[in-house]
C-alpha positions in Angstrom: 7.4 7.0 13.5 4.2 8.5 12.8 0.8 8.1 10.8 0.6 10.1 8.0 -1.7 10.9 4.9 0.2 11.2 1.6 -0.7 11.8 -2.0 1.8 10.3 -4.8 0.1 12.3 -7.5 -2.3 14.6 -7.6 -6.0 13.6 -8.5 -9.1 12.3 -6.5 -9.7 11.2 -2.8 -8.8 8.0 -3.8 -5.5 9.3 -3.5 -5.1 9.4 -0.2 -3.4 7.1 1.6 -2.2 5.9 4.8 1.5 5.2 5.6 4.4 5.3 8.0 6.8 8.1 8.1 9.9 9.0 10.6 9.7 11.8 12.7 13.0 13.5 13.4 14.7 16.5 15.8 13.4 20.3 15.1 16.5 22.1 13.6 16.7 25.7 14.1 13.2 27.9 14.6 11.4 24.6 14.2 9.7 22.7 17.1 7.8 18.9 17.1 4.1 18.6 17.5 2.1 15.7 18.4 -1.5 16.5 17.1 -4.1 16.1 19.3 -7.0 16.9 16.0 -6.2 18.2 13.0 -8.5 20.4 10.4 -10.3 19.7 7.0 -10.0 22.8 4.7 -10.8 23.6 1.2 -7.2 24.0 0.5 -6.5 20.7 1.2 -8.4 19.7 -1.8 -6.6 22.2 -4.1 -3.6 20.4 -3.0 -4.7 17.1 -3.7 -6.0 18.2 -7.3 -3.0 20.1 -8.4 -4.7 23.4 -8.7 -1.9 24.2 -5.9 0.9 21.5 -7.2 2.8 20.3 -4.4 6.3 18.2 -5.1 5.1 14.3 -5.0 5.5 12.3 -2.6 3.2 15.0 -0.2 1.5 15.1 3.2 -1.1 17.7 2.9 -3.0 19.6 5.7 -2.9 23.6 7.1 -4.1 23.6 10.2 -3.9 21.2 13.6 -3.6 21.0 17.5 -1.6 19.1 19.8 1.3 19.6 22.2 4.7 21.0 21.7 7.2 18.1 21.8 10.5 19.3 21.1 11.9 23.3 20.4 15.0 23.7 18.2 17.4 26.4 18.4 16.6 30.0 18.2 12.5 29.3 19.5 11.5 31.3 22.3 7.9 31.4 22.3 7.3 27.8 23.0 8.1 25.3 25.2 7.6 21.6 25.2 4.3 20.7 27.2 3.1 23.5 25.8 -0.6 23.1 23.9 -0.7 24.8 20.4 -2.2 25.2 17.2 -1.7 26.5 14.0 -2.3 27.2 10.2 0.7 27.3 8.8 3.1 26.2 5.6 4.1 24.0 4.4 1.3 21.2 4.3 1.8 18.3 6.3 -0.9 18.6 9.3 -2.5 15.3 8.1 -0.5 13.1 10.3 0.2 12.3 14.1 3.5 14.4 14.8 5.4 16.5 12.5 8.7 18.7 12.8 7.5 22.2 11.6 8.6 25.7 11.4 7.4 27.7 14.6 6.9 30.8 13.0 2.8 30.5 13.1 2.4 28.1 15.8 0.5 29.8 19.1 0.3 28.9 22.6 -3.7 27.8 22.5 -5.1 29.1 25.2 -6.2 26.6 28.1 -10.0 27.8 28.1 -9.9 26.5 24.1 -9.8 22.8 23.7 -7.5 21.1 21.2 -10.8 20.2 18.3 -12.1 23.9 18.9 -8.4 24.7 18.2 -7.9 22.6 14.7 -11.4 23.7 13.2 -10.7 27.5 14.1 -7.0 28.2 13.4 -7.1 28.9 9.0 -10.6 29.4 8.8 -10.5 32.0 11.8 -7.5 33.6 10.6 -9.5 34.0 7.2 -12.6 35.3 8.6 -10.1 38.0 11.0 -8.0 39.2 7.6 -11.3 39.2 5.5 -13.3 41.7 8.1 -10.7 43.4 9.9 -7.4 43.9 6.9 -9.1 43.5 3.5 -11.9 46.6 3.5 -13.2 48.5 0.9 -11.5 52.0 0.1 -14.3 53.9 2.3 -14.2 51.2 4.8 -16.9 49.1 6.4 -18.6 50.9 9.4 -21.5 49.2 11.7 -24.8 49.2 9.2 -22.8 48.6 6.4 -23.9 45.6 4.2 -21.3 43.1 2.8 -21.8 39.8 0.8 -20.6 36.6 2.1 -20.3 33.7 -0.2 -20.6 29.7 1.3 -21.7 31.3 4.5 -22.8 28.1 6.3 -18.8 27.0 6.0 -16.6 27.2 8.2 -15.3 30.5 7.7 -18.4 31.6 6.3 -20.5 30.8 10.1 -17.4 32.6 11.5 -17.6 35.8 9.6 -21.4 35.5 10.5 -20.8 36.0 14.0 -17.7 38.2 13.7 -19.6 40.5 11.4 -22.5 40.8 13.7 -20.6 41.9 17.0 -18.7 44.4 14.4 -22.0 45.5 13.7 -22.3 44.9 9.9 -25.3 43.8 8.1 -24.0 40.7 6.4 -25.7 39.0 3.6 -25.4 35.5 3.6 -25.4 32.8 0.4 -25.9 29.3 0.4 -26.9 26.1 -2.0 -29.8 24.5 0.8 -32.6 26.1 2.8 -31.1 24.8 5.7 -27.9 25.8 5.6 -29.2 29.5 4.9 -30.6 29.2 8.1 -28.1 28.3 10.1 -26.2 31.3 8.6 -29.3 33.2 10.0 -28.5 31.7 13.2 -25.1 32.7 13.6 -25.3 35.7 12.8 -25.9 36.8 9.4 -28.6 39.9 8.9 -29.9 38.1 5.2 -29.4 35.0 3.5 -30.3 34.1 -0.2 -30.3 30.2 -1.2 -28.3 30.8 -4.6 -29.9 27.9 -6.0 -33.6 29.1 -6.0 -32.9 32.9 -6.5 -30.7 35.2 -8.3 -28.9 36.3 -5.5 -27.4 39.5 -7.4 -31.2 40.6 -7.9 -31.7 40.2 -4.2 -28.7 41.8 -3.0 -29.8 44.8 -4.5 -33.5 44.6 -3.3 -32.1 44.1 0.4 -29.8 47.3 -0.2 -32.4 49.6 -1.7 -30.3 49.2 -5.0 -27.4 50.5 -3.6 -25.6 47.2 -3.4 -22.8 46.2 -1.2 -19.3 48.0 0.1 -17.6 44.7 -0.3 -18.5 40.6 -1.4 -16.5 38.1 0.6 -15.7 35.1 -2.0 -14.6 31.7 -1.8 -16.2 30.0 -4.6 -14.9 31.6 -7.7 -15.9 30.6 -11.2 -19.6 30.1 -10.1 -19.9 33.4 -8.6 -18.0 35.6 -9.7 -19.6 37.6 -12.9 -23.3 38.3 -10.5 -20.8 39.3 -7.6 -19.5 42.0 -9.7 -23.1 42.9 -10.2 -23.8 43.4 -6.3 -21.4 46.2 -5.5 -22.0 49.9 -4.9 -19.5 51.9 -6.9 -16.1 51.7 -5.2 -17.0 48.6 -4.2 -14.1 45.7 -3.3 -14.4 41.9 -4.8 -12.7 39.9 -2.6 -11.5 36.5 -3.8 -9.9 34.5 -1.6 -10.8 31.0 -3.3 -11.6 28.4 -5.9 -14.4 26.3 -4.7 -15.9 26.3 -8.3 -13.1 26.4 -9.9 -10.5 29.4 -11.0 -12.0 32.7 -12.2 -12.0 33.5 -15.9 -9.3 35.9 -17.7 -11.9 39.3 -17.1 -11.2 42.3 -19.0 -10.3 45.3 -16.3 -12.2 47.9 -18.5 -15.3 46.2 -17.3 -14.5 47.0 -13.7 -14.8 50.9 -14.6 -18.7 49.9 -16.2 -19.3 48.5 -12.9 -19.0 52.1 -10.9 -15.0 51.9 -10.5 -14.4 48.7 -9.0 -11.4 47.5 -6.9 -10.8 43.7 -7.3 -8.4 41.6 -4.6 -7.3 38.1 -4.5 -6.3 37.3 -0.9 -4.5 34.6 0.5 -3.8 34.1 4.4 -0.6 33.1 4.4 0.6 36.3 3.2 -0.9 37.8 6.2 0.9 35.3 8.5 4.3 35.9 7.0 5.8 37.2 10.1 5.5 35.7 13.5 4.6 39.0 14.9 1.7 39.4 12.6 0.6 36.0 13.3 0.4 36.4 17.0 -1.3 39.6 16.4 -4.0 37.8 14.6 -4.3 35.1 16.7 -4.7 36.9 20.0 -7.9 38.7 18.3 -9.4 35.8 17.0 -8.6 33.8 20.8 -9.9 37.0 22.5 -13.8 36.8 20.1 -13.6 32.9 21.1 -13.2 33.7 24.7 -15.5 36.6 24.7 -18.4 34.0 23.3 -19.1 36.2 20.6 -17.7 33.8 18.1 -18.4 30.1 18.4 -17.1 27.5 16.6 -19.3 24.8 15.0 -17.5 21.7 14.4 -20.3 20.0 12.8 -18.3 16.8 11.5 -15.6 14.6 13.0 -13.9 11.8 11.0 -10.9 9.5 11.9 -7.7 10.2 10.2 -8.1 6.7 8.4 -11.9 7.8 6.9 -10.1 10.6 5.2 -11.0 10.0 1.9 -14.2 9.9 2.5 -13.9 13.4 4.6 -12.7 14.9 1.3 -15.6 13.4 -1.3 -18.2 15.0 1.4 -16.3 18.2 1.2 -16.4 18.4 -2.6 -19.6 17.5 -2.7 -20.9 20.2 -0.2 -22.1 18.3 2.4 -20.5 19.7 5.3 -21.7 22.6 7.3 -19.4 24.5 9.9 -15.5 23.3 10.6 -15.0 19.7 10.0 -11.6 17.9 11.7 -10.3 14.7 11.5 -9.7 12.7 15.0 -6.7 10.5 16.2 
């Protein structure tokens, strides 16, 4: 048996609750996993909400740690005793042990401890796909500015970091003072607080009115129309969330007004589809970990049983970094 958050419908932290569920045998490509900490994500709350429906009852949760207890048939690149972590479908990370697929669980590296491990795994994936796979169609090159929405989250103070050792000037948004400058502290070349200024205006004073090769968003309704606004021509809107709530229907004509505008809506787990491309991934976000070039901030810790109350401070943006929830 093993503790386990589940929702029965979809609707408000309130819906989370605590229960008992059996843990079987890994069947083919599938091995058991006793998480050591597990990892709080924006997508959690999407799945929780409905905006991503999930067949009821669900355990929700992308991303965790913990050691390898059991390999099925057909898995080579893990053993049991083995430490690991991984974002990965389906949900189900909010509990103590699961039987998963393997496909996007890694071998975590020993110098990387099992929290750094749950707060790093989606949101460091994200962060590597955003800078290094999803690029405007002239490409980013060191000096180049980009826009990075939520930047004091836990992607966002990834990218931060990962953009400066790539050598781009990132521009950083956020809703406090302080949390722009702990985007300035990790990294980021500019940050706006979105709340006191209109961040498209000051995107384009920071560029010279040129405006920006790419914007990096998470947030989505909110955002979206002054993000447009920010871009050089040729420019790429990245989307790869909701925060805010879903985009508008746009019209496309509008994207040709704006200086012949590509727009993308991204997802990570079509970049981890294959386990080749996952390992691939992995070993470049284990290898800016190791290097100390990217560090990750876990910034809150909650038990597994305080869950609820890990998801109302989420929503109500009052976490900064990673956040994971302890067992």
């Amino acid at each position: 048996m093993s503790l386990a958050v589940q929702i029965r419908q979809h609707g408000g932290p309130e819906e989370l609750h605590l229960v008992d569920v059996a843990v079987g045998e890994p069947g083919p490509g599938e091995i058991r996993i006793r998480h050591h900490a597990i990892g709080l994500n924006f997508i959690d709350v999407y799945h929780r909400t409905g905006l991503y429906p999930l067949n009821m009852p669900a355990t929700i949760g992308m991303e965790a740690a913990g050691v390898v207890e059991a390999v099925g048939e057909g898995v080579t690149h893990l053993k049991v005793g083995d430490r690991a972590a991984y974002a990965s479908q389906p949900p189900g990370a909010y509990c103590e042990a699961r039987v998963m697929p393997s496909k996007c669980v890694c071998k975590l590296p020993d110098a990387i401890s099992f929290e750094t491990g749950a707060a790093m795994m989606l949101k460091g994936l994200t962060a590597q796909y955003l800078l290094k796979k999803t690029l405007p169609v002239e490409g980013l090159h060191p000096g180049d500015h980009v826009l990075f929405h939520a930047a004091a989250g836990g992607v966002g103070l990834i990218a931060c970091q990962w953009a400066r050792a790539l050598g781009l000037q990132l521009i950083a948004t956020a809703g406090t003072d302080a949390k722009c400058q702990l985007a300035l502290a990790n990294g980021a070349a500019h940050a706006i607080n979105y709340r006191q200024e209109d961040f498209a205006a000051r995107v384009k004073e920071i560029t010279g009115g040129k405006g920006v090769k790419v914007v990096y968003d998470s947030v989505g309704k909110d955002t979206w129309d002054k993000s447009l606004e920010c871009l050089r021509p040729f420019g790429l809107m990245a989307s790869f969330g909701n925060a805010s709530g879903p985009v508008a229907p746009f019209a496309p004509g509008s994207l040709g007004a704006k200086g012949s505008l590509y727009v993308t809506r991204q997802t990570l787990f079509t970049h981890i589809a294959t386990r080749e491309g996952t390992q691939a991934m992995a070993d470049d976000l284990f290898a800016v970990v190791g290097s100390g070039q990217v560090k990750i901030h876990i910034d809150q810790r909650y038990p597994l049983a305080e869950v609820q109350q890990a998801h109302r401070d989420l929503e109500a943006r009052k976490t900064t970094g990673s956040t994971i929830l302890t067992l």
